[in-house]
C-alpha positions in Angstrom: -4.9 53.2 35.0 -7.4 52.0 32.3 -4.5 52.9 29.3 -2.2 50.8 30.8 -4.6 47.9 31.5 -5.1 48.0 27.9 -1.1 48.1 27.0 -1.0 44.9 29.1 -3.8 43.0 27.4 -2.2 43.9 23.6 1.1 42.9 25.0 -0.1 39.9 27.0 -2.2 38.7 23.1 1.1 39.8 21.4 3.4 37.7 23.6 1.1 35.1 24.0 2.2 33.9 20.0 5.8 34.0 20.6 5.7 31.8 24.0 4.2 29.5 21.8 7.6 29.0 19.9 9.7 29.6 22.8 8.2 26.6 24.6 8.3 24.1 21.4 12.2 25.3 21.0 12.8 24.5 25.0 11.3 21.4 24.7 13.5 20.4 22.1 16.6 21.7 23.8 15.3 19.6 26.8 14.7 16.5 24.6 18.0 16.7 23.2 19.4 17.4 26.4 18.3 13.7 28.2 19.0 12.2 25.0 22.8 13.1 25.2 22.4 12.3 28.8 21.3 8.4 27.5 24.1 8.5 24.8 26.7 8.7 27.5 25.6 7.1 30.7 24.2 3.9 29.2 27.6 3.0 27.6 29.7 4.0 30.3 27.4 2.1 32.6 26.9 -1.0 30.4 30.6 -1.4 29.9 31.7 -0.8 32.9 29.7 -3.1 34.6 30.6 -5.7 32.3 34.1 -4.8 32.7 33.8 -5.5 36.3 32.2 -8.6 36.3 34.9 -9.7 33.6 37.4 -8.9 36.2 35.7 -10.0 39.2 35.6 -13.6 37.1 38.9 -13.8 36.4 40.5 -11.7 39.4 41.6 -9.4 37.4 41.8 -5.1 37.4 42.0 -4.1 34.1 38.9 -5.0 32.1 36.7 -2.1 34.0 39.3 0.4 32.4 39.0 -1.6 29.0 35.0 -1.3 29.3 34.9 2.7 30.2 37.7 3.5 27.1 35.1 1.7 24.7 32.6 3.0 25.9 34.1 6.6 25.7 35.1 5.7 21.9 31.3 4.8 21.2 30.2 7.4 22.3 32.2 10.0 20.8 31.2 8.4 17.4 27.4 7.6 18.4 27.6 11.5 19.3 29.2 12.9 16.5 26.8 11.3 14.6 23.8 11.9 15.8 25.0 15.9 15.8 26.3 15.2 12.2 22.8 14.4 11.3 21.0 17.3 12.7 23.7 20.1 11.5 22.3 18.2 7.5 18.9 18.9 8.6 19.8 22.5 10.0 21.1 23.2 7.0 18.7 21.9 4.4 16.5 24.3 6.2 18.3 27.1 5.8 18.4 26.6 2.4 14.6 26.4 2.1 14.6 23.3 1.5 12.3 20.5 2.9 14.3 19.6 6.5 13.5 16.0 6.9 14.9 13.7 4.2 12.7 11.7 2.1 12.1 7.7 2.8 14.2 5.5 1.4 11.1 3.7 -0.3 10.1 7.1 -1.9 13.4 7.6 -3.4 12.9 3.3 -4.9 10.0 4.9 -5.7 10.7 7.9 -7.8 13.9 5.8 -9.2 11.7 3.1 -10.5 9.4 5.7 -12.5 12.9 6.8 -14.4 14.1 3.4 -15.2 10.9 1.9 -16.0 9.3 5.2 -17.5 6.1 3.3 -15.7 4.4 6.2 -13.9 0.7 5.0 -14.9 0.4 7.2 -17.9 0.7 4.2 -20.2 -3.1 3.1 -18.2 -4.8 6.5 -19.1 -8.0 5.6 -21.8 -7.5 7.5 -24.8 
């Protein structure tokens, strides 16, 4: 019994590290999950609900159809988007390279050193 007590607390140490990254990886699953969730109910919903009240103004039956058809358009684009951006980060990090992009007032930055050749080495005492 004792040998197999110790098995457990090796395995137990062992697992313990790779729990760690299956929980960070399920919680982003789960984040992107309720955030698809939002990117399709909230146009469906807003649309449609403006659709109705458009045609419960003017007596009509068409507008709610009208609303949901935009709102499916949207957010087929907002979606494919949104996945568009992280299949670019996917892959810059499969290349090794670094996954989030820089800020745009790093790259104003960096291309304001090249035009200007200003990157304070003119201000060095000599």
């Amino acid at each position: 019994m004792p040998e197999k007590r110790g098995f457990v607390i090796i395995l137990s140490l062992f697992e313990r590290f790779k729990l760690k990254k299956i929980v960070i990886d399920n919680i982003k699953v789960i984040g992107i999950a309720f955030e698809l969730g939002f990117i399709i109910a909230l146009p469906i919903v807003a649309l449609g609900l403006i659709g109705k009240k458009i045609d419960q103004k003017f007596s009509t039956h068409f507008f709610v159809f009208i609303g949901i058809a935009l709102a499916i358009s949207l957010t087929t684009v907002w979606i494919y988007r949104r996945f568009e951006g992280m299949l670019e980060t996917l892959r810059r990090a499969s290349k090794g390279g670094d996954p989030a992009p820089k800020a745009a007032s790093e790259k104003n930055g960096e291309n304001a050193k090249k035009i200007t050749g200003n990157n304070n080495d003119n201000f060095k005492n000599k």
